[in-house]
DSSP file (Angstrom, degrees, kcal/mol; ACC not computed):
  #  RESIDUE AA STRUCTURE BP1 BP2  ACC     N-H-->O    O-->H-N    N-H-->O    O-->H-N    TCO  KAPPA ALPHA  PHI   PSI    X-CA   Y-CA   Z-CA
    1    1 A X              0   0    0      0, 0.0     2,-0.2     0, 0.0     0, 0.0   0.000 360.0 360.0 360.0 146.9   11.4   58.2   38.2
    2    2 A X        -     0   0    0     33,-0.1     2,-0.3     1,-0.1     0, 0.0  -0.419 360.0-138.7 -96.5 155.5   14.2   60.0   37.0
    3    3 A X        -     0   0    0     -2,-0.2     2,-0.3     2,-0.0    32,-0.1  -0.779   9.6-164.1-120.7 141.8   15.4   63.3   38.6
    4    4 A X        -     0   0    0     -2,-0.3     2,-0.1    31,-0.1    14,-0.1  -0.792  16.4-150.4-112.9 175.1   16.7   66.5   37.1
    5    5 A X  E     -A   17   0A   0     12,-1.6    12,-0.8    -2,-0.3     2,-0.4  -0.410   9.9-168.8-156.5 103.4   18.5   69.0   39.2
    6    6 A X  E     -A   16   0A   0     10,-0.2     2,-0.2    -2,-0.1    10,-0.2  -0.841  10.9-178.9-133.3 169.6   18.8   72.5   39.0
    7    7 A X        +     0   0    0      8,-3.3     2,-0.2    -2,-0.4    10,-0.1  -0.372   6.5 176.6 -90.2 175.1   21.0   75.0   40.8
    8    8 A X        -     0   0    0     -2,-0.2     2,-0.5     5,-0.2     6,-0.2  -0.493  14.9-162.4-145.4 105.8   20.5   79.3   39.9
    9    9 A X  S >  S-     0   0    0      4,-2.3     3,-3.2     1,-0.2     4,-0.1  -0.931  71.7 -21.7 -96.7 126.6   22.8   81.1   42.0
   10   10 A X  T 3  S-     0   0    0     -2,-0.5     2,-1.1     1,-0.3    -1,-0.2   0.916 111.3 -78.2  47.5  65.1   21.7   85.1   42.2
   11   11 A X  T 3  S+     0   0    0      1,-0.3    53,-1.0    -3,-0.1    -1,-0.3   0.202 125.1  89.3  85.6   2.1   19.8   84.5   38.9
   12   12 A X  S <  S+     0   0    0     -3,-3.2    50,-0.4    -2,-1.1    -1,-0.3   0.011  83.0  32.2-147.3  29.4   23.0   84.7   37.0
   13   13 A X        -     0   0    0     48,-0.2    -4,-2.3    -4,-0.1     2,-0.6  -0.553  65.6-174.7-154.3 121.4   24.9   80.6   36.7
   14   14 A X  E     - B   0  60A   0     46,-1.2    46,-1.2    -2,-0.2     2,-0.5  -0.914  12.4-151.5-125.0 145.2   22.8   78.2   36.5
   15   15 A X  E     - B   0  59A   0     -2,-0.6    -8,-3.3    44,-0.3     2,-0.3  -0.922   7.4-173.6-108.7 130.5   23.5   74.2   36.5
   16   16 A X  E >   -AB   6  58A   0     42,-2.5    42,-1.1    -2,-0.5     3,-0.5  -0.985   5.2-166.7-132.1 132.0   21.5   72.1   35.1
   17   17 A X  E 3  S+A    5   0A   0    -12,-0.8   -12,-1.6    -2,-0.3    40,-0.2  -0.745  72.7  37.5-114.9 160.7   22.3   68.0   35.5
   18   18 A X  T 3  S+     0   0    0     -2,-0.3    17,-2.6     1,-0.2    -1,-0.2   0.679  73.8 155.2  71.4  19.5   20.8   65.0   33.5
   19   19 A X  E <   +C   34   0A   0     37,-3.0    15,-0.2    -3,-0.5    -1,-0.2  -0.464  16.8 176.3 -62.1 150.2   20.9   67.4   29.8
   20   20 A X  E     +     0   0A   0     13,-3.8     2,-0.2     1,-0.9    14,-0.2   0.405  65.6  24.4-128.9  -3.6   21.1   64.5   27.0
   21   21 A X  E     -C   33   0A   0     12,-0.7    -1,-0.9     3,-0.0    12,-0.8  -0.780  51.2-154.3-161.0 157.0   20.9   67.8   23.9
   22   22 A X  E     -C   32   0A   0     10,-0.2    10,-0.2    -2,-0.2     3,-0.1  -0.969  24.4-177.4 -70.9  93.0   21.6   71.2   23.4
   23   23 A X  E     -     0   0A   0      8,-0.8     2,-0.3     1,-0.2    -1,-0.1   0.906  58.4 -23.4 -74.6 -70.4   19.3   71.9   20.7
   24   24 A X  E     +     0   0A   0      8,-0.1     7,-1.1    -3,-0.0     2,-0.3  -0.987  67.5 172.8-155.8 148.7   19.8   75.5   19.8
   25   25 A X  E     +C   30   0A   0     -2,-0.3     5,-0.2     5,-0.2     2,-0.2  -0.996  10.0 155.8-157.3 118.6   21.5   78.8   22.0
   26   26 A X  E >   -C   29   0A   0      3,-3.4     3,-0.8    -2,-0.3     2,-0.1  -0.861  62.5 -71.2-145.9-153.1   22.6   82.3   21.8
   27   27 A X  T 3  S+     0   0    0     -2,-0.2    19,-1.6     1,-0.2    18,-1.0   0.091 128.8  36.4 -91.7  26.5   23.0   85.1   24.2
   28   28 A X  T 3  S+     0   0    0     16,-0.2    15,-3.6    17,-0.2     2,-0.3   0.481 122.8  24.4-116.3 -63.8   19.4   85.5   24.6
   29   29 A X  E <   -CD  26  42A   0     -3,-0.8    -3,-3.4    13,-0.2     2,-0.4  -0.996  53.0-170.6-141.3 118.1   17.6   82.1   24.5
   30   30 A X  E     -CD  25  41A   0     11,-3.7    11,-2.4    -2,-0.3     2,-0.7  -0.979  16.0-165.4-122.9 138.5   19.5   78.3   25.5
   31   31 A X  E     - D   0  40A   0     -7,-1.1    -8,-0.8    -2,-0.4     9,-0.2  -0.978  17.0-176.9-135.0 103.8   16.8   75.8   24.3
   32   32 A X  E     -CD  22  39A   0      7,-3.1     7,-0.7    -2,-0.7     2,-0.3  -0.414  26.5-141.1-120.6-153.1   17.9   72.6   26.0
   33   33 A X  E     +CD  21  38A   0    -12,-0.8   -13,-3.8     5,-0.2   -12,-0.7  -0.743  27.4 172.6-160.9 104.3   16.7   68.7   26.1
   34   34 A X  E >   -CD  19  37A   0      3,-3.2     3,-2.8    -2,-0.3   -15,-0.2  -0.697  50.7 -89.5-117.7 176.3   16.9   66.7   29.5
   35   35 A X  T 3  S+     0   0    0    -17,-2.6   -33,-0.1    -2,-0.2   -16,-0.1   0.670 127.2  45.9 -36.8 -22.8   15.8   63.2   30.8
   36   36 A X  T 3  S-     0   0    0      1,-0.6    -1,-0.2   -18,-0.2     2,-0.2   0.220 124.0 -73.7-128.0  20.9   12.5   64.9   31.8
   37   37 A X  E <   -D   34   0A   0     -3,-2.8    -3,-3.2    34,-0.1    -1,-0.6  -0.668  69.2 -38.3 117.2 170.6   11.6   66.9   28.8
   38   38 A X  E     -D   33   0A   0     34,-1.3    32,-1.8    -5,-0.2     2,-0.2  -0.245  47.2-162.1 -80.8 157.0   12.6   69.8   27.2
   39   39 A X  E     -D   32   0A   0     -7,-0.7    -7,-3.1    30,-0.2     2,-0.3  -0.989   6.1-166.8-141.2 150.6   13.9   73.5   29.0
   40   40 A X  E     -D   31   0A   0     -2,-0.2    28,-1.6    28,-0.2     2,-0.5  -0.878   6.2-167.2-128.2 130.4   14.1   77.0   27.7
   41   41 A X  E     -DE  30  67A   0    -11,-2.4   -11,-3.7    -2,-0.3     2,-0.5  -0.995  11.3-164.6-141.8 133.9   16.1   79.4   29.9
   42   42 A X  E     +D   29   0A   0     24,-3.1    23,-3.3    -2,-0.5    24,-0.5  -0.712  28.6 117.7-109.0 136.9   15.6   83.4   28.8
   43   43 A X  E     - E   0  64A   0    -15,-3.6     2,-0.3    -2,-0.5    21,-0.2  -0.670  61.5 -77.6 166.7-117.3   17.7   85.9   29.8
   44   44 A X  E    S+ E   0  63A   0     19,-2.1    19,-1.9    -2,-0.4   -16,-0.2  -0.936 102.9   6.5-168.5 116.2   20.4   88.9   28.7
   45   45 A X  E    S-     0   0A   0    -18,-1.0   -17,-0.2    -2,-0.3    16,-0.1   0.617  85.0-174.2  80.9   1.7   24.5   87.9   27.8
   46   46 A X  E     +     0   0A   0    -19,-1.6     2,-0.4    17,-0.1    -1,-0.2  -0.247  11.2 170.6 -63.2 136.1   24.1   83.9   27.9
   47   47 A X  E     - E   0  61A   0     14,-0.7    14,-2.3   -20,-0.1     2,-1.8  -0.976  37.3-128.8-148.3 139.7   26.8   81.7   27.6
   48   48 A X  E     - E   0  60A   0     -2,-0.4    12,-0.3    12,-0.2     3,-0.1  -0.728  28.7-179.4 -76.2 103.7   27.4   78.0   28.1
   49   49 A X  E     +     0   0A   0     -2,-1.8     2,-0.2    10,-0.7    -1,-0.2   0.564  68.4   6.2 -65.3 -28.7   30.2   78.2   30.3
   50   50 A X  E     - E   0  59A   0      9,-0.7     9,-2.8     7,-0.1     2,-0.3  -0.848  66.1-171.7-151.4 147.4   30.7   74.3   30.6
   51   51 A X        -     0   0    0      7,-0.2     2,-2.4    -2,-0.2     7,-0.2  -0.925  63.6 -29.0-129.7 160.2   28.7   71.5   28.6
   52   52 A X  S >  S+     0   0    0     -2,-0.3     3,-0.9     5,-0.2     6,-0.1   0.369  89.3 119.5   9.5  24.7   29.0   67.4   29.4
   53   53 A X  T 3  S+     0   0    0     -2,-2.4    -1,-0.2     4,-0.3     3,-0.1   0.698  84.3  41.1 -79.6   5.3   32.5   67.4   30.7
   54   54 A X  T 3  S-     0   0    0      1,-1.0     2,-0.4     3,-0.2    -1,-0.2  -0.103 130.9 -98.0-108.4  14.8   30.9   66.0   34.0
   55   55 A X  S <  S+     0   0    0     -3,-0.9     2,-1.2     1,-0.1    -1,-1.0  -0.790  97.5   3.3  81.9-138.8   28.7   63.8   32.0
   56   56 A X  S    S+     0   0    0     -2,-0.4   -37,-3.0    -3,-0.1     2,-0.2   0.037 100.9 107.0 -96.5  28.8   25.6   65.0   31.6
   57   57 A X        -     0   0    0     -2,-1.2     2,-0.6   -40,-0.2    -4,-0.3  -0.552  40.3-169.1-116.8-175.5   25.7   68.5   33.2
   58   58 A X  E     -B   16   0A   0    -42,-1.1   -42,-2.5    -2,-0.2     2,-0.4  -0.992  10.6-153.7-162.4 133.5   25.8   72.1   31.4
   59   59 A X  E     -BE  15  50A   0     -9,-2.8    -9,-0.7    -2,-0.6   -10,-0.7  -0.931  11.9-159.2-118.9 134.7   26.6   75.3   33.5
   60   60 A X  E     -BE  14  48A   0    -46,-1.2   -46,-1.2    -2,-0.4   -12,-0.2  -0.975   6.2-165.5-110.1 138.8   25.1   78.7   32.2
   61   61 A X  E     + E   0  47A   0    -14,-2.3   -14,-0.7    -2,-0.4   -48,-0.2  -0.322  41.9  75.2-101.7-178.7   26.3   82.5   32.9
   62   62 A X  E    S-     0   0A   0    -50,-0.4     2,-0.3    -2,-0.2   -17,-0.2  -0.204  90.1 -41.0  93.8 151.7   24.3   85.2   32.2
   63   63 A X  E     - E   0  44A   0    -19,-1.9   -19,-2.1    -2,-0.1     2,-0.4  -0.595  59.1-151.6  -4.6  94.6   21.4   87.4   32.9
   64   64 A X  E     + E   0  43A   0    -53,-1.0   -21,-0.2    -2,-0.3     3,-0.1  -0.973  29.4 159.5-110.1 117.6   18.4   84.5   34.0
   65   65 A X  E     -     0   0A   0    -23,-3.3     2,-0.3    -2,-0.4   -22,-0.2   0.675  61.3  -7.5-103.9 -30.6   15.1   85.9   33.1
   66   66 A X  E     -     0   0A   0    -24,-0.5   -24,-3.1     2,-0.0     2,-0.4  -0.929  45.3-147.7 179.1 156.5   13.2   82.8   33.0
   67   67 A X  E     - E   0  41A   0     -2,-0.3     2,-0.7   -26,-0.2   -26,-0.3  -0.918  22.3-167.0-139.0  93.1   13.2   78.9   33.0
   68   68 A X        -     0   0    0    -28,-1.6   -28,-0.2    -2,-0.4   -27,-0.0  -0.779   8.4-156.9-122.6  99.6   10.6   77.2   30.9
   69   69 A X        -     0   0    0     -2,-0.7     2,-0.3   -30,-0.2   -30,-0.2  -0.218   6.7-168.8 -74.0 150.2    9.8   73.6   31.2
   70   70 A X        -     0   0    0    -32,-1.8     3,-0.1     2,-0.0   -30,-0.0  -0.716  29.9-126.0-124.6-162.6    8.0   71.7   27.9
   71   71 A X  S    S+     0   0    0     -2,-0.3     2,-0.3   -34,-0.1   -34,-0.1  -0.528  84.7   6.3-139.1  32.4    6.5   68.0   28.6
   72   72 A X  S    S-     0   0    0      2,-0.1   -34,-1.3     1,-0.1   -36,-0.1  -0.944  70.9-103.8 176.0-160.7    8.7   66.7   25.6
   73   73 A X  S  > S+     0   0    0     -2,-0.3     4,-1.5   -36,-0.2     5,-0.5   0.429 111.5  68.5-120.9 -35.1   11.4   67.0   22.5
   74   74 A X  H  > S+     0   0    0      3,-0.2     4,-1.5     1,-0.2    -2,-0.1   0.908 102.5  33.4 -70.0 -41.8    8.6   67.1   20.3
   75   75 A X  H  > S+     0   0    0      2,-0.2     4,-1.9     3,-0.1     5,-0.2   0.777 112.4  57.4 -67.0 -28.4    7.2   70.3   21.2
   76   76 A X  H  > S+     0   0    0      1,-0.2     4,-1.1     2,-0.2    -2,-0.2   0.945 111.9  51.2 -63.4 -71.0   10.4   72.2   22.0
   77   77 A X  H >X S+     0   0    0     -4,-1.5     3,-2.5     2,-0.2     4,-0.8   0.869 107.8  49.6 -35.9 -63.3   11.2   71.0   18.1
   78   78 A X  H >X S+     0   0    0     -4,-1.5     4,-0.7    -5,-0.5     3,-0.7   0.687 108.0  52.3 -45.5 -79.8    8.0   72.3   16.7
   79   79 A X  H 3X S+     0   0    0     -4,-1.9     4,-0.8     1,-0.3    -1,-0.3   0.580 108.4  50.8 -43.2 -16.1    8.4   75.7   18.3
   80   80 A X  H <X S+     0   0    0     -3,-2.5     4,-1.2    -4,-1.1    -1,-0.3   0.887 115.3  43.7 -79.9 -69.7   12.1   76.1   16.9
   81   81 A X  H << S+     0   0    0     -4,-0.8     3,-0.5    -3,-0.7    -2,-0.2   0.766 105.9  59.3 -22.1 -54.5   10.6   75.2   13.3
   82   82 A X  H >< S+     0   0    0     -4,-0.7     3,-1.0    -5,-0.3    -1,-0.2   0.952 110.1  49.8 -57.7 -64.2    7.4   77.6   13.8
   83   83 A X  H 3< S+     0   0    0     -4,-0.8     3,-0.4     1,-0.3    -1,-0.3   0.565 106.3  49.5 -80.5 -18.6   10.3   80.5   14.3
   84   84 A X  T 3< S+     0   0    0     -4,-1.2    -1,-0.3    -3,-0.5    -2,-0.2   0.185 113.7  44.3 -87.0  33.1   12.5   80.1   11.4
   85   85 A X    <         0   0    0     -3,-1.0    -2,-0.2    -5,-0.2    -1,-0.2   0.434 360.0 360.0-147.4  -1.2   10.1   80.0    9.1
   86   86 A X              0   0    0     -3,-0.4    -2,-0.1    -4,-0.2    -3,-0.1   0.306 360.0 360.0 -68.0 360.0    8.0   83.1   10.6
C-alpha cells in the first residue's frame, strides 16, 4: 500500500509528499490530488511556497484551519464543478 506523508509545523507550513495534481488554490482553499485520494487544506493567507521540485512534494504557508481527506479524484472534481456553477 502506498503511503502519503504529512508534516504541519505550528499549523502554519505544511508538506505534503506523494501529490501527483494541484487541482485548484488560492489564499483561502488548496484543493489537491495525491496517491491516496484527494486533500483540501482550509485556512487564512495560503500560498504554495514550493511544488514538485523534490518530485512529488508541495510545501504550503499560511494560516491551516483544516485538512480534508476525499476517498478519490472523482469526488474532489464534482465538488469543484457543484461551486462554479452555484
Amino acid at each position: 500500500m502506498e503511503q502519503n506523508t504529512l508534516t504541519l509545523v505550528s499549523r502554519e507550513k505544511l508538506t505534503l509528499q506523494n501529490v501527483e495534481e494541484i487541482i485548484s488554490y488560492d489564499d483561502e482553499l488548496i484543493e489537491l490530488y495525491t496517491t491516496l485520494g484527494g486533500v483540501r487544506i482550509r485556512g487564512r493567507g495560503l500560498v504554495i511556497d514550493e511544488a514538485f521540485s523534490t518530485g512529488t512534494t508541495v510545501i504550503i504557508n499560511g494560516y491551516i484551519k483544516a485538512i480534508i481527506y476525499s476517498d478519490g479524484k472523482e469526488k474532489l472534481a464534482d465538488n469543484i464543478i457543484t461551486r462554479l456553477f452555484r
